[in-house]
N, C-alpha and C positions, 0 to 999 in steps of 0.2 A: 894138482896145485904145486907152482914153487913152491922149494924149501926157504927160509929166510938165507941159508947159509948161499944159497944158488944167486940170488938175486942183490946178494950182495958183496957178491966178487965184481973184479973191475970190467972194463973193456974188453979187458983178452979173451975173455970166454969165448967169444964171438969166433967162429972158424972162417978163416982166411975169405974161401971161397965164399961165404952168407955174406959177409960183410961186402964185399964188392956187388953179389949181388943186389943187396938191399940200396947200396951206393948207388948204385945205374939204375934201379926202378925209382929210384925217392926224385931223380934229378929228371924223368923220362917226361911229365907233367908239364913244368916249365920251360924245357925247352924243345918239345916239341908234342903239341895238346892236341888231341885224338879228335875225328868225329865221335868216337865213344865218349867221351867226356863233354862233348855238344849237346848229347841226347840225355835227357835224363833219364834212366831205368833202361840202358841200351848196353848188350854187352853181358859178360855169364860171369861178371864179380858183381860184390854184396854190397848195397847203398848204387850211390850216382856213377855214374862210369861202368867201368867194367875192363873187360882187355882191350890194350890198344888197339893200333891199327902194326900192319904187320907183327903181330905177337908179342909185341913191347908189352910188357906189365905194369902199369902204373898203379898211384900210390892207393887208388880205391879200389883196388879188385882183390877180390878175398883172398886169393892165393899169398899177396903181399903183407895185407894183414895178418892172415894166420901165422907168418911167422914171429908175430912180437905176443902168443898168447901166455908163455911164461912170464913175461917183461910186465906186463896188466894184470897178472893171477891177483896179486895181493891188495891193490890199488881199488881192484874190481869189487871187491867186498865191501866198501864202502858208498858204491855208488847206488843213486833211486833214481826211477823217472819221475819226472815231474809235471804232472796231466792239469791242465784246464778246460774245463765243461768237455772236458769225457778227450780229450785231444791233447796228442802228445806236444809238451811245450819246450822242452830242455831236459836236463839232466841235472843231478843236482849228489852233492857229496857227502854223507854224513861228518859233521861237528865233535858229535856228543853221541855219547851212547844212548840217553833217553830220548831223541828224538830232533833235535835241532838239526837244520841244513841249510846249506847254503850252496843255490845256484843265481841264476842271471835273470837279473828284477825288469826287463823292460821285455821280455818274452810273456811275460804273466799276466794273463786277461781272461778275467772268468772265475768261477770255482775252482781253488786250486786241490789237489790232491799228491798226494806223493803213494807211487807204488815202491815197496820195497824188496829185496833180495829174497823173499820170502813167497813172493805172488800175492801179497797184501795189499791193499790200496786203502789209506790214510787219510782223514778229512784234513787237512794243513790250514795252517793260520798264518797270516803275513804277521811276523812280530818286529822286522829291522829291514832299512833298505840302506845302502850307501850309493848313493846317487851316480857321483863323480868316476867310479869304476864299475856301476851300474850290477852292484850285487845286491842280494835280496836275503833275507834271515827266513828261513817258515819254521814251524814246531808244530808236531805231528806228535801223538800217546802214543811211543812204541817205550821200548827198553830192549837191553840187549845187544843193538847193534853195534857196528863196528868202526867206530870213528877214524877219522884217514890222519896219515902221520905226513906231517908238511916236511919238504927240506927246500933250504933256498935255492934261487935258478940258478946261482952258480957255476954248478956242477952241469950244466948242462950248457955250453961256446956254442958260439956258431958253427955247423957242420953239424951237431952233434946229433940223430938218430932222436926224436922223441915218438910218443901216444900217447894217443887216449883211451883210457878203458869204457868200457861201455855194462849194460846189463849181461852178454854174456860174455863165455869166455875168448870170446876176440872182442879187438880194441874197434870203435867205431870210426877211428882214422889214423893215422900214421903220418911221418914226413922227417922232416930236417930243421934245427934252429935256423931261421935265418939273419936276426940280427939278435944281438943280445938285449939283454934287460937295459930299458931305458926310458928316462921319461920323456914326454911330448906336451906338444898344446896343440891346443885346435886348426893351427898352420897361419901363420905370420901373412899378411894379406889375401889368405881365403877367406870369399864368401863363408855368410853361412850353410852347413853342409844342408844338401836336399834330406826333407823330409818324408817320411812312408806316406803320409797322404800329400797328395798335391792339392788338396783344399786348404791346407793350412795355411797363417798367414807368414808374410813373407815381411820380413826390416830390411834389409839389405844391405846390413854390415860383416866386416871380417873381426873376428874377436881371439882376443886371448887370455890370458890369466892373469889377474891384477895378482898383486904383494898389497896389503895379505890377502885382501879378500877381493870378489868383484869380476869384473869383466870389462878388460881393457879395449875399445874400440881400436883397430888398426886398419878399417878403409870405414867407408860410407861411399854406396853408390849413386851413381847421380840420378838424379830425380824418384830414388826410392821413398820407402816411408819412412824411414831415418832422416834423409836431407831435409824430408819436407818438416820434421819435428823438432830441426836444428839441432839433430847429434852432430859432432864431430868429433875429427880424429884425436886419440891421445883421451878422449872421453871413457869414467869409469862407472859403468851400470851396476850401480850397490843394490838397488829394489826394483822389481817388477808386480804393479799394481798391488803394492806392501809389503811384500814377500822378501825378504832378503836373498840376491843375487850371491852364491859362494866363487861362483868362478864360469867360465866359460860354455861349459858345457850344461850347468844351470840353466842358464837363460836360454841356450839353445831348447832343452828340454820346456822349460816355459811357455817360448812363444809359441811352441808346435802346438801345442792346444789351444793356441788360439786359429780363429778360421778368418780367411780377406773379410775383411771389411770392418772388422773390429779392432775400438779402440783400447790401447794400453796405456796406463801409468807408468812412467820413469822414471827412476830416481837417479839423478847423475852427479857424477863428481867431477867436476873442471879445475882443476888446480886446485887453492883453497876454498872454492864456492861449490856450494851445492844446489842443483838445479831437479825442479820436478817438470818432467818434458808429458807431452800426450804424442802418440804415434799412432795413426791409422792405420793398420796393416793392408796390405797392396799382393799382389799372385804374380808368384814364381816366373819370371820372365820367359819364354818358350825357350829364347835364347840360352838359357843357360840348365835348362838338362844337361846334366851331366852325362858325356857323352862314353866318359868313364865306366861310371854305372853299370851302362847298357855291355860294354862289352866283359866288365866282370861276374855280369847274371849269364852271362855263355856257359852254360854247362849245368848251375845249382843256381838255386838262391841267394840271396846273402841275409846277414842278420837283420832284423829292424835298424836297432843299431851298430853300428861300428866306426862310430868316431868319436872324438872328445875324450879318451882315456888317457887320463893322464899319465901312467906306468903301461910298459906293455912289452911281451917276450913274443916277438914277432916267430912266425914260423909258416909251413908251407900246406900246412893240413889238408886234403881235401872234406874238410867237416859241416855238416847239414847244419844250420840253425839253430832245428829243437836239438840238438844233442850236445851244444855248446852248454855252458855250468855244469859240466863235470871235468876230471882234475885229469892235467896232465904231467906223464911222467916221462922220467928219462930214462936212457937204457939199461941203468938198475934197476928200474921198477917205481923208482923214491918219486913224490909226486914234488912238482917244481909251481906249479898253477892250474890255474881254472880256467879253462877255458872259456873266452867273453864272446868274441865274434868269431864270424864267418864275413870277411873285410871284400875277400876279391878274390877272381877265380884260381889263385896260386897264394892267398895270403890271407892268413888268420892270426888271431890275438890271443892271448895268455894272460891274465892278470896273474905278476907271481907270486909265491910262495911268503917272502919276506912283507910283501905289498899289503896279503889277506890277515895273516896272525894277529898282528897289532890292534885291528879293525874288529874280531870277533868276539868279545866280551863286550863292548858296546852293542853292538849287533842282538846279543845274546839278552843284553840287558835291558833292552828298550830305548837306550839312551839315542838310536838314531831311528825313531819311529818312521812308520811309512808315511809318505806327502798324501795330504788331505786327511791323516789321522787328527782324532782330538788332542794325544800329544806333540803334532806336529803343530798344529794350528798354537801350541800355546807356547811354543817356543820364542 
């Protein structure tokens, strides 16, 4: 195990020659991607990938990993899996030493349980979700453990070397900042982003984030179920069939459980008037598969979700889905975020550090109950 005093010296520690090496394997991925990273479970490193093609080393092959196991010792100690009906779903961080955690709420289907550092395995309770960066609170009877110590992304620029730690003592993925901490919207005349079932129903607008609250229409496609319910542009979506609409990526989350062919209540805002619209939901035009998509599932999966975050510390991870809601650190070891998505074949998301803190005593407290809870419902 690290010492505390190891892991928290600077940069220098790093000898010359590691550093260049870790520099040319972190960079070998994006710009130039392996049949080994094609294949999944192809290749003699650990998870997706493995060694390139002419002996390049990329960022998922254990040899690369192994070397940030000091970097993870400490971080690692706080981490659990996070199982639904017996299958591994995420990762997830301890909070609090009696048992509270927090990993990634839209992986979670089924009975959850949480195993711990220990080879224990936990009945969990969903007690907090926050939507919009799509984390999840659970609470688990343990005591004991080992709560994880946040420090802001800051300290960790673009270029900069991060991981994630995993259950053991290597990190479950490795990479490079690639853009810094920043915040987003759903993308200024994008569609709505495709959904994981293609039954779901389809409106056909591009939205973004009202002031304060809502979802700002910024297209309406022609002859979708939008036009046909007389959305338009500059139009603000406050409720969906009662429900208060907080922002963009709400309503995305809403209509996905709806399926074609079913009708929805709107509540809209046009200027000073406020408008109750009906919208039949209509299916995903063949047209517009995302053709995206298709060539970011080259090599892994992606997450369920991975869009609509509004704060996000982009980086280059090559990280699995379930193993995304555990924390990522920097090349002290200090954890900077939580890992939310797996976005695209060279691009993963970070909820950080400064993002999550403020958010966990509500979280902890109840005060942001899970959707479809009885204290949701009476909000």
């Amino acid at each position: 195990m690290a010492s505390a005093s190891y892991l928290s010296r600077p940069r220098r520690w790093f000898p010359p020659v590691l550093a260049l090496t870790l520099f040319a394997a972190s960079f070998a991925l994006p710009l130039a991607p392996t049949p080994a990273l094609a294949q999944k479970g192809k290749g003699g490193g650990k998870g997706e990938g493995g060694g390139g093609a002419n002996g390049v080393i990329i960022k998922s092959d254990g040899r690369f990993l192994a070397l940030f196991k000091e970097v993870v010792a400490n971080a690692s100690q706080s981490v659990v899996r996070v199982r639904c009906d017996d299958k591994d779903a995420a990762l997830g961080v301890v909070v609090s030493s009696d048992g509270f955690i927090l990993t990634k709420f839209s992986e979670l289907d089924g009975k959850i349980a949480v195993k711990t550092r220990d080879g224990k395995e936990h009945e969990a309770k969903l007690v907090g979700v926050q939507q919009a960066h799509d984390l999840a609170m659970l609470k688990i009877e343990a005591n004991g453990l080992v709560p994880v110590v946040w420090t802001d992304s800051k300290t960790a620029p673009p270029g900069h070397l991060i991981a994630s730690p995993g259950m053991s003592s290597e990190p479950v993925a490795a990479g490079v900042v690639s853009v810094a901490t920043r915040n987003v919207s759903t993308g200024k005349g994008q569609p709505t982003p495709p959904t994981p079932n293609p039954n779901s129903g389809f409106l056909g607008i591009g939205l973004e984030d009202a002031t304060p609250a809502g979802a700002r229409v910024n297209d309406v496609q022609a002859k979708s179920a939008a036009e046909k319910a007389g959305i338009k542009v500059n139009d603000v979506v406050v409720a969906v069939g009662g429900k208060a609409v907080e922002d963009a990526n709400t309503l995305i989350t809403t209509i996905q459980k709806y399926k074609a062919g079913e009708t929805v209540e709107l509540k809209v805002k046009r200027g000073d008037e406020e408008l109750a619209l009906k919208a039949t939901l209509g299916k995903r035009p063949a047209a517009q598969q995302n053709r995206g998509d298709f060539q970011n599932n080259l090599g892994s999966d992606l997450s369920k979700r991975r869009t609509g975050f509004p704060t996000i510390l982009q980086n280059d991870q090559v990280i699995r889905p379930n193993d995304c809601g555990g924390p990522l650190v920097d090349l002290n070891g200090h954890v900077i975020g939580l890992n939310i998505a797996r976005a695209g074949r060279v691009e993963s998301y970070a909820v950080p550090s400064e993002v999550i803190q403020p958010l966990l005593r509500d979280l902890m407290a109840g005060k942001l109950p899970p959707p479809g809870s009885k204290k949701d419902k009476e909000k």
